[in-house]
N, C-alpha and C positions, 0 to 999 in steps of 0.2 A: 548266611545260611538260613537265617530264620526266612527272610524276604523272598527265597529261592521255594524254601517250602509252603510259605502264606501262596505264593504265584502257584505251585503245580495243583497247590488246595483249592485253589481256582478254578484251575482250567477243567479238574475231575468233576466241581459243581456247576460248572457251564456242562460239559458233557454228558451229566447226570440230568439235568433240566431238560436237553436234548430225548436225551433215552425217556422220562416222564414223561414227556409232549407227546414222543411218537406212540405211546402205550394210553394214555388218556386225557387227551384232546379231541375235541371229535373230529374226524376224520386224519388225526394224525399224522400216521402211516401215509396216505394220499399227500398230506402238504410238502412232507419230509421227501417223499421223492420226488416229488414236483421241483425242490429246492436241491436237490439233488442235478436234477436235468440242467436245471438256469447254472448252475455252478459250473458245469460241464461245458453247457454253449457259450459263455463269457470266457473263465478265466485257464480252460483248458487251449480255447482258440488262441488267448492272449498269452499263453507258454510258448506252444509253439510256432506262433508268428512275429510277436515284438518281440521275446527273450531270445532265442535260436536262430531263426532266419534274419529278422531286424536287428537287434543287436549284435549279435555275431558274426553272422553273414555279410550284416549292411545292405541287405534288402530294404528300402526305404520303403515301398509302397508294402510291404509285409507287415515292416513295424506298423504302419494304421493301420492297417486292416485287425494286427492284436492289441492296438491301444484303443482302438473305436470295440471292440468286444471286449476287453477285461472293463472300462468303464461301464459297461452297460448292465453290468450284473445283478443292480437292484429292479432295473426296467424288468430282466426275464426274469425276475424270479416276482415281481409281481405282477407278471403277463402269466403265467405256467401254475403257479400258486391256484389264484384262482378258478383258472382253466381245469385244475387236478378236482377243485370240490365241484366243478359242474356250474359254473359262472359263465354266462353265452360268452362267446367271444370278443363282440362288441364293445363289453362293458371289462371281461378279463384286460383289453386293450387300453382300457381308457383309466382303468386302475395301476397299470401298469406304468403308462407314461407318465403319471402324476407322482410318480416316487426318483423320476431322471434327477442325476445328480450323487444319490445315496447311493451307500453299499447293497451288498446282497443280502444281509441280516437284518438289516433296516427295512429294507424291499419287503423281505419275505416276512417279518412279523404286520407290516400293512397290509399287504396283500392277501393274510391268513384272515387276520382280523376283519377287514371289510366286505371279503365274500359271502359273509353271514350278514353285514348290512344290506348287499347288494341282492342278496337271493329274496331277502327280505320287501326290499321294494318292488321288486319284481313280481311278486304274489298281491301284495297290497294294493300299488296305484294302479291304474286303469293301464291298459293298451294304449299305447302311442303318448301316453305323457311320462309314462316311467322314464324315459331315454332323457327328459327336461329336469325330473327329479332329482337322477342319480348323477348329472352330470352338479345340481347346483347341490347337493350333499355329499355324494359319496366320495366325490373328487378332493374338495378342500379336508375331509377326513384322514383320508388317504396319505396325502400329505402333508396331514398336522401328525399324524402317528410318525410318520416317518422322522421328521423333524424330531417329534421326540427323543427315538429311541437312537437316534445318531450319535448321540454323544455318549452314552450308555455303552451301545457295543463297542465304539471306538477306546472310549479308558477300558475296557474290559480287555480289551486285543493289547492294547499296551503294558498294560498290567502282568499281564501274558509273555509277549514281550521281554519286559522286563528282568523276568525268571532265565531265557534267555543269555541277556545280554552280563547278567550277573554271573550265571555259570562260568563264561570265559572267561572271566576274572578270577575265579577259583584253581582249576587245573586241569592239564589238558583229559584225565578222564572223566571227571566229576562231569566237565566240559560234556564230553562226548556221548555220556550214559544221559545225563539229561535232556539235554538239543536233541540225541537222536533218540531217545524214548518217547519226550512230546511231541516231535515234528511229524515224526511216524504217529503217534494218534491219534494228533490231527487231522494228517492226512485222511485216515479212513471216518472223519467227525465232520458234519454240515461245515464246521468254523471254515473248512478249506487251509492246508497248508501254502498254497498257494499265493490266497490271499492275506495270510496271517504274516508270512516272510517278507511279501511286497508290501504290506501297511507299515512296518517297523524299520524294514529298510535293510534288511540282515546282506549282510556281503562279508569277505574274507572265510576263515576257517570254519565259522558258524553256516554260514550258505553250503559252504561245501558239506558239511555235518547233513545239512536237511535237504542236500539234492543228491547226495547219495545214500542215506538211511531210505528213502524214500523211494528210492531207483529200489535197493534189496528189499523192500516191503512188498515186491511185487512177486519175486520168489515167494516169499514166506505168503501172503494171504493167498497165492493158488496153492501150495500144499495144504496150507489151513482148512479152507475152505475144503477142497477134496478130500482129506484125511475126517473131518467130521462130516460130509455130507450137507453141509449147509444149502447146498442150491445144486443146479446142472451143473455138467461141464461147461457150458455159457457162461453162466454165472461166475462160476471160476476162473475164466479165462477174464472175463471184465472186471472182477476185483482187483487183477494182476494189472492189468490195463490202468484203471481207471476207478477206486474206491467210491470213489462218490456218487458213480452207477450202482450200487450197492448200500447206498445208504440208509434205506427202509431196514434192510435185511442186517446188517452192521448196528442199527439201532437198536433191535429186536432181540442180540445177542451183546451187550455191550463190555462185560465183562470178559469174556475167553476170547474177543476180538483184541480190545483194548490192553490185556494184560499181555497177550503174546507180541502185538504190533509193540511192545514197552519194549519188550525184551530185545526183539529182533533188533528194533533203531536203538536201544540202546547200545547193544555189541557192532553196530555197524559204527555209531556215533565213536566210537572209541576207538575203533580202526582209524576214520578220516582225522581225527582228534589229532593223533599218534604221528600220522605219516603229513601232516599239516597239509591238508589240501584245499584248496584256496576257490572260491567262485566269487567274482566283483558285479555280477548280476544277481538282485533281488529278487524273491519271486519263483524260485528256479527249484522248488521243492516239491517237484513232480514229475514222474518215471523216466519216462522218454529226457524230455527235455533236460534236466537235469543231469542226466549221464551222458547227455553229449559235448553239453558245455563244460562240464567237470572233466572231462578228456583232454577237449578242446585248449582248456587252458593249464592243464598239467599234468599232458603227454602222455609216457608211457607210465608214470607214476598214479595217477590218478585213474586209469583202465585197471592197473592191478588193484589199487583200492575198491572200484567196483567191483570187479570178481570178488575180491572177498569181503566186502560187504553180500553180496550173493549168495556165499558160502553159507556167512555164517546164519544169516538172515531162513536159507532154506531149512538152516539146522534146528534155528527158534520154531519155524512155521511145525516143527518133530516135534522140539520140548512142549509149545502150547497145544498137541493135541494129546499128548503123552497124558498132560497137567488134567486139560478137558475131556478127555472121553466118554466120561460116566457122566459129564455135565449134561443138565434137560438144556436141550438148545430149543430154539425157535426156528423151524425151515421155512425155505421161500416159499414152500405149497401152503402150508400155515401162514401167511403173511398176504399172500398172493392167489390164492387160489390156484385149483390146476387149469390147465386149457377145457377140461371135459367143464367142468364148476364155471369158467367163464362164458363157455357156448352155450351152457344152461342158462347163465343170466342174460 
């Protein structure tokens, strides 16, 4: 128990570090949905091409097409990263590719960190030797941070993990409230539940835990979201969709986000727990894909588990606005500017 609670004490000071980044770092906000996007064009393509269509289908040419993009996640995110603080393209590209290999967390703290070297040389050395510059500095930097910080997030995700894989050795609710409280706040947190499932290798009762907590999170943050007025109906529609399109704005709000996604995947967690539903694909801890496979491999039992995961999950998306109403949130016009504030600038 104790190692259960050092692990969740973890994941809320990774999350907390998260939320401190996007509030003051400079340009913050811009990196975090920048990392947002790469998270999206990797390991969203890589759900539903190699998990779904590839693995389950046995689409061959599907599964590369989502092993060549889940692999790729640190490339976009230090290709978009940059790009997001106003790095030319050129050199966003050439900081990008020098991170191939690492993860997306690895990616994206190089790719944050060297756009301020990069913008930097760009004012400094002359026209037409900048490009000789930054290729013999900012490159092998680039790449020595990444190196770094590899091993760092990697025991961090395991660590994470860990809490995890202990739960289910406890009991099937303790199980269920845990797996589906983290997975879900993951889910709507940079870390990607996606990618945190497919690092660890999570399959059996636990997979199924965090690809259907995850499928009802999708309920719950469009109510959420609507019932406090966080953003558009766009907005709401994409958080339901896809959390990590919302991750500036999720940042912004971290608490009445992350306390009700608790809540939701923890009562979905304990449903899937209970009716022991089963996914033997990794990875698979995201909307769509997740409730297909979870069907897929356990029929009509695992369809009623979604619904009510659904259920209950739309019921939490109630209690956490019930919980927040009076709370000062952050909106996307605060965050974002409106359209009339963009055309001005």
């Amino acid at each position: 128990m104790i190692q259960i609670l050092t692990g969740t004490a973890l994941l809320l000071a990774v999350l907390a570090l998260f939320t401190l980044f996007s509030y003051k770092a400079p340009h913050g906000m811009k990196a975090m949905g920048a990392l947002a996007n790469a998270a999206c064009a990797s390991f969203l393509v890589e759900a539903f091409h190699a998990s779904l269509f590839g693995t389950q289908m046995g689409i061959t040419f599907l599964q590369g097409v989502g092993d060549a993009s889940g692999s790729l996640g640190g490339v976009a995110a230090g290709i978009l990263v940059p790009l997001a603080l106003g790095v030319s393209p050129a050199y966003a590209v050439l900081v990008g590719l020098t991170v191939s290999g690492y993860g997306i967390l690895p990616g994206f703290i190089a790719g944050y960190l060297v756009s301020f070297v990069v913008k930097f040389l760009e004012k400094k050395v002359p026209a037409g030797l900048d490009l000789i510059v930054i290729i013999l500095v900012a490159a092998p930097i680039t790449r020595g941070i990444a190196m770094v910080m590899d091993p760092v997030v990697k025991s961090t995700l395991l660590q994470i993990g860990t809490v995890l894989i202990q739960a289910q050795e406890t009991s099937p609710i303790i199980m269920g409230l845990i797996l589906g409280g983290l997975i879900t706040v993951v889910a709507t947190a940079p870390l990607s539940s996606m990618a945190l499932t497919s690092i660890i290798g999570l399959t059996g009762v636990p997979m199924g835990i965090g690809a259907l907590a995850v499928f009802g999170s999708a309920f719950m943050n469009y109510v959420f979201f609507e019932k406090m007025k966080l953003g558009t109906k766009k907005d709401s529609i994409a958080v339901a969709i896809e959390p990590l399109t919302q991750a500036d704005l999720i940042s912004a709000n971290p608490i009445p986000v992350y306390v009700t996604n608790f809540i939701g995947g923890g009562l979905s967690g304990i449903i899937v727990a209970m009716m022991g539903i089963t996914v033997s694909t990794p990875g698979l801890a995201t909307q769509i894909a997740g409730f297909a496979v979870s069907v897929a491999e356990n029929g009509m039992r695992g369809f009623i588990a979604a619904v009510a995961c659904a259920v209950v999950s739309i019921i939490a998306g109630y209690i956490g606005y019930f919980i927040f109403k009076n709370y000062k949130i952050t909106t996307a016009d605060e965050i974002r500017g409106t359209q009339e504030e963009v055309a001005a600038a």
